[in-house]
C-alpha positions in Angstrom: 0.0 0.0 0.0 1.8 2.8 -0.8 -0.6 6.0 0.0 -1.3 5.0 2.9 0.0 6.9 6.0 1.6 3.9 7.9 3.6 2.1 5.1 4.0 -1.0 7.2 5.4 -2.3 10.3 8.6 -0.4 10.1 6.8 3.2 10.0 4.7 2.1 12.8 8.1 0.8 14.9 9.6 4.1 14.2 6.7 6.7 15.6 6.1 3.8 18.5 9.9 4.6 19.2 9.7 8.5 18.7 7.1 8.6 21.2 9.0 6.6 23.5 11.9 8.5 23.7 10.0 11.8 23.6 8.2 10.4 26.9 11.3 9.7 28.9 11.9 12.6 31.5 14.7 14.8 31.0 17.9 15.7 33.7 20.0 18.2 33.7 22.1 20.5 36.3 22.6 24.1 37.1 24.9 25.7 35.4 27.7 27.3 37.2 30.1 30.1 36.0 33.6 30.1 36.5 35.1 33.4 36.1 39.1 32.8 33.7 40.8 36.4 34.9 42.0 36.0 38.7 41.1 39.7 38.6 37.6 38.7 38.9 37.7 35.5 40.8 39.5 33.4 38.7 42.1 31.1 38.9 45.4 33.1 39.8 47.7 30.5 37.9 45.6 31.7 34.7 47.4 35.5 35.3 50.9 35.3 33.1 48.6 33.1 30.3 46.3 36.0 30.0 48.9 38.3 30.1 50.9 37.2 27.1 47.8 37.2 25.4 46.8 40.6 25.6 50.6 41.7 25.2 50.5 39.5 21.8 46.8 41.6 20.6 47.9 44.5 22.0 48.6 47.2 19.0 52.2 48.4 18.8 51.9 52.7 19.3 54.9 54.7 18.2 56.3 54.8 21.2 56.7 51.0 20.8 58.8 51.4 17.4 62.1 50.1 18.1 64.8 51.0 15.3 67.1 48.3 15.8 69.4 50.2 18.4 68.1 49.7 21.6 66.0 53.1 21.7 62.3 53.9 20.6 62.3 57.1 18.6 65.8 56.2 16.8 67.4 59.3 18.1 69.2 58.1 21.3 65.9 58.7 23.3 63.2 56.8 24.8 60.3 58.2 23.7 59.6 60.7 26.2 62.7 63.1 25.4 65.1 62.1 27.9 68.0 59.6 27.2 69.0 56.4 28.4 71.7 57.6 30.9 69.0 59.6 32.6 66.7 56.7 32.5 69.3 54.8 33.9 69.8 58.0 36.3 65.7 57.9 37.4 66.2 53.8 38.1 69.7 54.2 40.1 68.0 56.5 42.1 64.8 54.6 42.7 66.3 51.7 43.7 68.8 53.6 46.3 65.7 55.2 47.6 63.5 51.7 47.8 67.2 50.5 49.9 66.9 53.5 52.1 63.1 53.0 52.1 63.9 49.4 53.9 66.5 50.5 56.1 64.1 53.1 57.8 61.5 50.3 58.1 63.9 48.0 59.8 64.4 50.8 62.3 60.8 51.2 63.1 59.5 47.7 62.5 62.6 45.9 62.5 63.8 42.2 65.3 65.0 45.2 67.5 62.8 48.2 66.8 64.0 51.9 68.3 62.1 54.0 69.8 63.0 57.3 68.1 65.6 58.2 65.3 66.5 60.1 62.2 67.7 59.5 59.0 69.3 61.9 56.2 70.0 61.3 52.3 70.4 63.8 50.3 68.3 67.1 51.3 65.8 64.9 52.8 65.5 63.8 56.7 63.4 61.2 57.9 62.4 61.8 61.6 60.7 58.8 63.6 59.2 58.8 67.2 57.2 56.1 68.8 54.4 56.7 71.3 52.5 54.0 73.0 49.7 54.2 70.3 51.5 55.2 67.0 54.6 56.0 65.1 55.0 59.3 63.8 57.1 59.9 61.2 58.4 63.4 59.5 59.4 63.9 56.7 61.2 67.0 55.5 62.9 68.4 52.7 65.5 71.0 53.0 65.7 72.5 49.7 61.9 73.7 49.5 60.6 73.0 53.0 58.3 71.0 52.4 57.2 68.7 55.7 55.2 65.8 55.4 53.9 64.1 58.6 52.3 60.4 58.2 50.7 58.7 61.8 50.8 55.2 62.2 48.8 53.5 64.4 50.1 50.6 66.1 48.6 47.4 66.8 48.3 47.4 70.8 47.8 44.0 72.5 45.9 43.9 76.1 
């Protein structure tokens, strides 16, 4: 019979079969977001990976135009107008400054804190005191005369 709307017994195995299936109840769980950048929750061993990849898609700007010789504008200078001895200059003294930095720390903070000192580089002196509640520390600059005073409280145990 060929008009006719079950063609035999394999038609009637197959909607049989359809149904079947379409009958069986459906599982599923909830879905749960995991966030990639540790800036936002993610996984922190995913930093340096996303890193290189926003380096690598990152556009290259003129100041990024390297001529071969070591500088970025191909004129002995780095881009903003000054030259590699005085970047060189600017680093020397911020790492003298971060040493300095340490050593007053280790006088405050330090195995064998002190109560009270002073330190001087350059036109700047650093003047500590201790109280029982805080450490106050001034900061002065001889060549302008400026003074900056920064309080810090400290952690007192009962």
């Amino acid at each position: 019979m060929q008009g006719s709307f079950f063609p035999g017994f394999r038609g009637l195995a197959f909607v049989v079969g359809m149904m079947t299936l379409a009958a069986q109840p459906s599982t599923a769980q909830d879905l749960v977001y995991t966030p990639t950048n540790p800036s936002f929750g993610g996984n922190a061993l995913n930093s340096g990976h996303l890193l290189a990849i926003a380096s690598a898609q990152r556009d290259a700007t003129a100041r990024d135009a390297n001529d071969g010789n070591g500088t970025a504008d191909g004129d002995g200078t780095t881009g903003s107008g000054t030259t590699d001895a005085d970047l060189f200059v600017r680093q020397l003294e911020g790492r003298l400054l971060s040493a300095l930095a340490g050593q007053v720390t280790d006088a405050i903070f330090g195995d064998t804190p002190q109560q009270g000192g002073t330190v001087t580089f350059g036109t700047t002196t650093v003047e500590f005191a201790r109280s029982l509640d805080s450490i106050t520390l001034l900061i002065a600059d001889s060549l302008d005369g400026t003074v900056t005073e920064i309080i810090v409280p400290q952690l007192v145990t009962q």
